[in-house]
C-alpha positions as CSV (number, residue, x, y, z in Angstrom):
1,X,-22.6,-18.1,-73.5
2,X,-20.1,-18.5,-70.6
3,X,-19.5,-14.8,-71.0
4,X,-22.3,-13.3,-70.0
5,X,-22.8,-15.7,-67.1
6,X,-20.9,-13.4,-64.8
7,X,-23.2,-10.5,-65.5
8,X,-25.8,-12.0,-65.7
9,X,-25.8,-13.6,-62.2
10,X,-24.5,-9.8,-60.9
11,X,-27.5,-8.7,-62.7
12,X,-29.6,-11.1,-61.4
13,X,-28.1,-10.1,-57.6
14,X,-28.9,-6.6,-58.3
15,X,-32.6,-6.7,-59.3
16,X,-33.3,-9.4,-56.5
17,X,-31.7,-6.9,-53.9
18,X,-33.5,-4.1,-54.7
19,X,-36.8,-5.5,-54.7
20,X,-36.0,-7.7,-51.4
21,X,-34.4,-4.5,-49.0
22,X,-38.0,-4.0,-48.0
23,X,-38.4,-6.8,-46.3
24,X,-35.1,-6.8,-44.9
25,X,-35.8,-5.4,-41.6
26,X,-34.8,-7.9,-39.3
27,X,-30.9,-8.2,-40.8
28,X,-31.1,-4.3,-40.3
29,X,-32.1,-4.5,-36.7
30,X,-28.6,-6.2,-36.2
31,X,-27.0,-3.0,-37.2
32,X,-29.3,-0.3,-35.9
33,X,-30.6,-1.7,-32.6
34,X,-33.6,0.2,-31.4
35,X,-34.5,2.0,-34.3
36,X,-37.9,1.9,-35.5
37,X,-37.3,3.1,-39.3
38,X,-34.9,0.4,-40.8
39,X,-35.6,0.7,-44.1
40,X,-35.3,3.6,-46.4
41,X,-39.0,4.2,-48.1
42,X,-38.9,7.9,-49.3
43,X,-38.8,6.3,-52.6
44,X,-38.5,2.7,-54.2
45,X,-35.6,1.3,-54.9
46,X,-36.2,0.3,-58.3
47,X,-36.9,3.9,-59.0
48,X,-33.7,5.2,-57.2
49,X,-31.7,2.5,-59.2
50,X,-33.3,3.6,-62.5
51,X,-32.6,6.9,-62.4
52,X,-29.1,6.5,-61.0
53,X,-28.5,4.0,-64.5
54,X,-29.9,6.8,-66.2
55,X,-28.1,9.3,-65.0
56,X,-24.9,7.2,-65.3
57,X,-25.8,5.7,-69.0
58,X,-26.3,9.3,-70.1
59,X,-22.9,10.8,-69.5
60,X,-21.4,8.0,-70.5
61,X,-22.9,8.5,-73.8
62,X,-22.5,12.3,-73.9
63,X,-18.9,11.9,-73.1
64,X,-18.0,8.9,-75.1
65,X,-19.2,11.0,-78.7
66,X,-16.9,14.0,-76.8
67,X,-13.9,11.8,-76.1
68,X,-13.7,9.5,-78.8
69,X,-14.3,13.0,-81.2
70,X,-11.6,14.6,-79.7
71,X,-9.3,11.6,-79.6
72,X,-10.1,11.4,-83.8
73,X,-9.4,14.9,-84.1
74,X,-6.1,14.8,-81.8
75,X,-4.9,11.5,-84.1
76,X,-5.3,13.2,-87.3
77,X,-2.9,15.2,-89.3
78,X,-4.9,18.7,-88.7
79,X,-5.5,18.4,-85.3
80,X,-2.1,16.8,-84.2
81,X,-0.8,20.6,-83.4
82,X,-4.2,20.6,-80.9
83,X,-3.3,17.6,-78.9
84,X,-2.0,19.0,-75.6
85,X,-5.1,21.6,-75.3
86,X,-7.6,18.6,-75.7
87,X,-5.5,16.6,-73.3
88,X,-5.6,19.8,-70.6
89,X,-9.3,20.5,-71.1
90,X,-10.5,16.6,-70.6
91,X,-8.1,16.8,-67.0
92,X,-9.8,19.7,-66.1
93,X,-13.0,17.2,-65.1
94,X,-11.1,15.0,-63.3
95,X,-8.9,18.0,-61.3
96,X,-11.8,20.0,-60.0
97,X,-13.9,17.8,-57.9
98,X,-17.4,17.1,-58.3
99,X,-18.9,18.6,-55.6
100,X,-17.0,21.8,-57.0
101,X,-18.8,21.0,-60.0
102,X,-22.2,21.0,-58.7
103,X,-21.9,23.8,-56.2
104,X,-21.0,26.0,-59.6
105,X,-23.3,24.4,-62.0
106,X,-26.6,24.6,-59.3
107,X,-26.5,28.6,-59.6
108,X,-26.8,28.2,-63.7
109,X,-28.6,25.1,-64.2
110,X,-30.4,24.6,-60.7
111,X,-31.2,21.8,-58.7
112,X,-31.7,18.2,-59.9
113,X,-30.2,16.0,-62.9
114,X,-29.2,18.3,-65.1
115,X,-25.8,19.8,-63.2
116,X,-25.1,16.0,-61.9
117,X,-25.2,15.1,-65.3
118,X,-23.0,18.1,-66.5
119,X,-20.3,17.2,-63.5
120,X,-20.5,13.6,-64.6
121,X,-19.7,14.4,-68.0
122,X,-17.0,16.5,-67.1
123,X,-15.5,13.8,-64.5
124,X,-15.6,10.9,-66.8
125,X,-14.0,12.4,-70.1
126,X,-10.5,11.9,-69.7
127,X,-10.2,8.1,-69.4
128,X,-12.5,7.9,-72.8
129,X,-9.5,10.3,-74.1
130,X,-6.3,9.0,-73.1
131,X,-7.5,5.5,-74.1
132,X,-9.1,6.4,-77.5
133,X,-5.7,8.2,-78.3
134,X,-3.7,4.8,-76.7
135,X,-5.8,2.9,-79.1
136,X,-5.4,5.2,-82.1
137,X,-1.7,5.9,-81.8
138,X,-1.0,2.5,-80.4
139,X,-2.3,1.1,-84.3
140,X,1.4,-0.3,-86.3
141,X,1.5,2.3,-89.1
142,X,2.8,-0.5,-91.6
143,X,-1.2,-2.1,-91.0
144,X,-2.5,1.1,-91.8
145,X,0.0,1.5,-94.8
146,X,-1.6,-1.8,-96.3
147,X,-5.1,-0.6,-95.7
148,X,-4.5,2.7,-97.9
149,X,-2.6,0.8,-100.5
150,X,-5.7,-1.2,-101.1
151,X,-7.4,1.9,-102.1
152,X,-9.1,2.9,-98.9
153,X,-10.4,6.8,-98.1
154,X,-9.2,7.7,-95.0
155,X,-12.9,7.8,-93.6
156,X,-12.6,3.7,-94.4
157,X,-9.4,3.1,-92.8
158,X,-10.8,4.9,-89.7
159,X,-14.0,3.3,-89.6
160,X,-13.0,-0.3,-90.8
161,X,-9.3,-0.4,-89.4
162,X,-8.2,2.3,-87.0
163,X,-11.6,1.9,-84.9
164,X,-12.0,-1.4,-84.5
165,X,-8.2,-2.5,-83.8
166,X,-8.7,0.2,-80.9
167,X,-12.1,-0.6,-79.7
168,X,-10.8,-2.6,-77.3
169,X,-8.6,-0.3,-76.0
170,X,-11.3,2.7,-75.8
171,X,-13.7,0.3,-74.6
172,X,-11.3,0.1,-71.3
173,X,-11.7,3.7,-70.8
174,X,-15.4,3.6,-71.3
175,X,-15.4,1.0,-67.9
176,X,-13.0,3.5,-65.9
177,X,-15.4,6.4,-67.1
178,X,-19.0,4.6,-66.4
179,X,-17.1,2.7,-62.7
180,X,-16.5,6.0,-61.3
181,X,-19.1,7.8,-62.0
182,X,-21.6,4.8,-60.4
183,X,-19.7,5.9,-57.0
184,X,-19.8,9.7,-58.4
185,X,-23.5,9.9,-59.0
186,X,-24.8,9.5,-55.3
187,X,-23.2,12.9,-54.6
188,X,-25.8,14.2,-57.2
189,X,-28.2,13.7,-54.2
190,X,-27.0,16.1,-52.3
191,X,-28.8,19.3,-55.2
192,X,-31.5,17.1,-55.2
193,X,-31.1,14.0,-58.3
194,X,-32.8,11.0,-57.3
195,X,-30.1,8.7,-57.7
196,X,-29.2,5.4,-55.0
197,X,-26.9,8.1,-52.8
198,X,-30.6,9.2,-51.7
199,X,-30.8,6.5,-48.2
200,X,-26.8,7.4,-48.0
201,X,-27.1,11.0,-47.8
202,X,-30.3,10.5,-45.6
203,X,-28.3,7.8,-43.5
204,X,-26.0,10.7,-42.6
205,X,-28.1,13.1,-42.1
206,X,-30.0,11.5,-39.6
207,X,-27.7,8.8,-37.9
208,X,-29.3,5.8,-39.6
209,X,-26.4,3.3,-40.6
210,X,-29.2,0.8,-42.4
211,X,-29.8,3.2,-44.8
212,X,-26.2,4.0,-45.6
213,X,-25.6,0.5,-45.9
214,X,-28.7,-0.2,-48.1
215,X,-27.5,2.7,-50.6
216,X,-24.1,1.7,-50.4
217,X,-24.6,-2.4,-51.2
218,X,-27.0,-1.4,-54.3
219,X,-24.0,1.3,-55.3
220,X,-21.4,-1.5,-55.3
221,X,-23.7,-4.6,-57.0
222,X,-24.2,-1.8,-59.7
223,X,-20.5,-1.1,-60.4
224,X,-20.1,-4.7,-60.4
225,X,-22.8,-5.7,-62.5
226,X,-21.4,-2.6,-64.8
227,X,-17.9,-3.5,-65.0
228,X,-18.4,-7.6,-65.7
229,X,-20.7,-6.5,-68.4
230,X,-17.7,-4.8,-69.9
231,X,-15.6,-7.5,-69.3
232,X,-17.7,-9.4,-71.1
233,X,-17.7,-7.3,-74.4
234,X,-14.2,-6.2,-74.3
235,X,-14.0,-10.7,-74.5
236,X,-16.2,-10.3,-77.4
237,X,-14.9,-7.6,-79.1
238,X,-11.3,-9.3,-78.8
239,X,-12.6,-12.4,-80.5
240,X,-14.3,-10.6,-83.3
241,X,-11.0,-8.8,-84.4
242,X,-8.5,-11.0,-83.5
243,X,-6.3,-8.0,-80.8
C-alpha cells in the first residue's frame, strides 16, 4: 500500500486546491494589491481541471495504440526495412511546435478540443516510440529463443514475453508523453479548449498575476499527481515480472 501513498496524497492536494482557490482571496491580495477580481470565476475549477484530464487522458490513449503499433510493426521482421520512416514521422510532432499545430489544424478542424487534441497527439508520440522500440529491441534474443522453443506462436511470445518484459520500459515513455502534454494542453486555450491554461491565458491578457498563478499551481499539482501515479505502477509492474 505504501505505493500509492505518494499519489494519493498529490491527489488528495489537487482536489482540495481546486475546490479551496475560491476562497483564497486574501493570499491573492498579497500578490495583486488593489485589485478587486482575485480569483478566476469564468468557470469552476473542477470543470477546467476535468476537461484538461480529459483532454490529456485522451491523446495519451490515441497515441499510446499509435506508438506502441508502430513500435510492434518497426520490431518485426516485415516492418524492420520501415523503421527509420516511422522514427521520422513520430519526430515530426515533437519538431513543429504546438502552437504551429493549432494555428494549422483551427482552419480544418476549428476552434475548441478537437485540434488541441490532434497537436497533443502529434506532440506526445515519439517518447511512446522510441521507448516501445528500447523495450522491444532491448529484450535478450536467447529469452525469446526459449519462449519459441516451447511451442509459442509469435502472437504469444509478443503478448506473454516481449510485452510485458518491456512494459516497463514503454510505460516510461507513456510518463514523458502524458508530463508534457499536462504543460502543453493550456496552450489549447488560446482556440478556445477549456482546459486549466484558461485563468493563465486570461492572467495575461489582462495583467492579473493571481490568475496566472492559480492556473499555473493546479498545472503543476496535476503533473505531479500524474507522474507519482506512474511511478507507482512502473513499481508495480516491476514486481509482477521480476525486470
Amino acid at each position: 500500500m505504501r505505493v500509492w501513498l505518494a499519489p494519493v496524497v498529490w491527489i488528495a492536494s489537487l482536489c482540495a486546491l481546486a475546490a479551496w482557490l475560491p476562497t483564497m482571496t486574501p493570499l491573492f491580495s498579497w500578490v495583486q494589491p488593489g485589485t478587486d477580481n482575485l480569483i478566476y470565476n469564468r468557470d469552476s475549477f473542477y470543470v477546467l481541471l476535468q476537461s484538461h484530464i480529459w483532454l490529456v487522458l485522451a491523446s495519451a490513449t490515441i497515441g499510446t495504440l499509435v506508438a506502441v503499433s508502430a513500435g510492434i510493426f518497426a520490431t518485426r521482421p516485415a516492418g524492420r526495412d520501415f523503421l527509420p520512416l516511422v522514427s521520422q514521422i513520430a519526430s515530426i510532432g515533437q519538431t513543429v511546435p504546438p502552437v504551429a499545430v493549432l494555428a494549422l489544424a483551427v482552419p480544418v478542424m476549428g476552434f475548441g478540443e478537437k485540434p488541441t487534441l490532434f497537436a497533443l497527439v502529434l506532440y506526445g508520440l515519439l517518447p511512446i516510440l522510441r521507448n516501445t522500440l528500447a523495450g522491444l529491441n532491448g529484450i535478450n534474443p536467447a529469452v525469446l529463443e526459449s519462449a519459441k522453443g516451447m511451442g509459442m506462436s509469435s502472437a504469444q511470445v509478443l503478448l506473454k514475453v516481449e510485452l510485458p518484459l518491456a512494459g516497463r520500459v514503454i510505460l516510461a515513455g507513456i510518463r514523458t508523453s502524458v508530463t508534457i502534454n499536462i504543460a502543453t494542453a493550456a496552450i489549447g486555450s488560446t482556440i478556445g479548449a477549456r482546459t486549466l491554461g484558461d485563468p493563465v491565458i486570461a492572467g495575461l491578457v489582462n495583467g492579473n498575476t493571481a490568475y496566472v498563478l492559480q492556473g499555473a499551481i493546479l498545472i503543476g499539482l496535476l503533473a505531479l499527481a500524474t507522474d507519482s501515479l506512474f511511478e507507482a505502477i512502473e513499481r508495480i509492474w516491476a514486481r509482477a515480472f521480476a525486470v
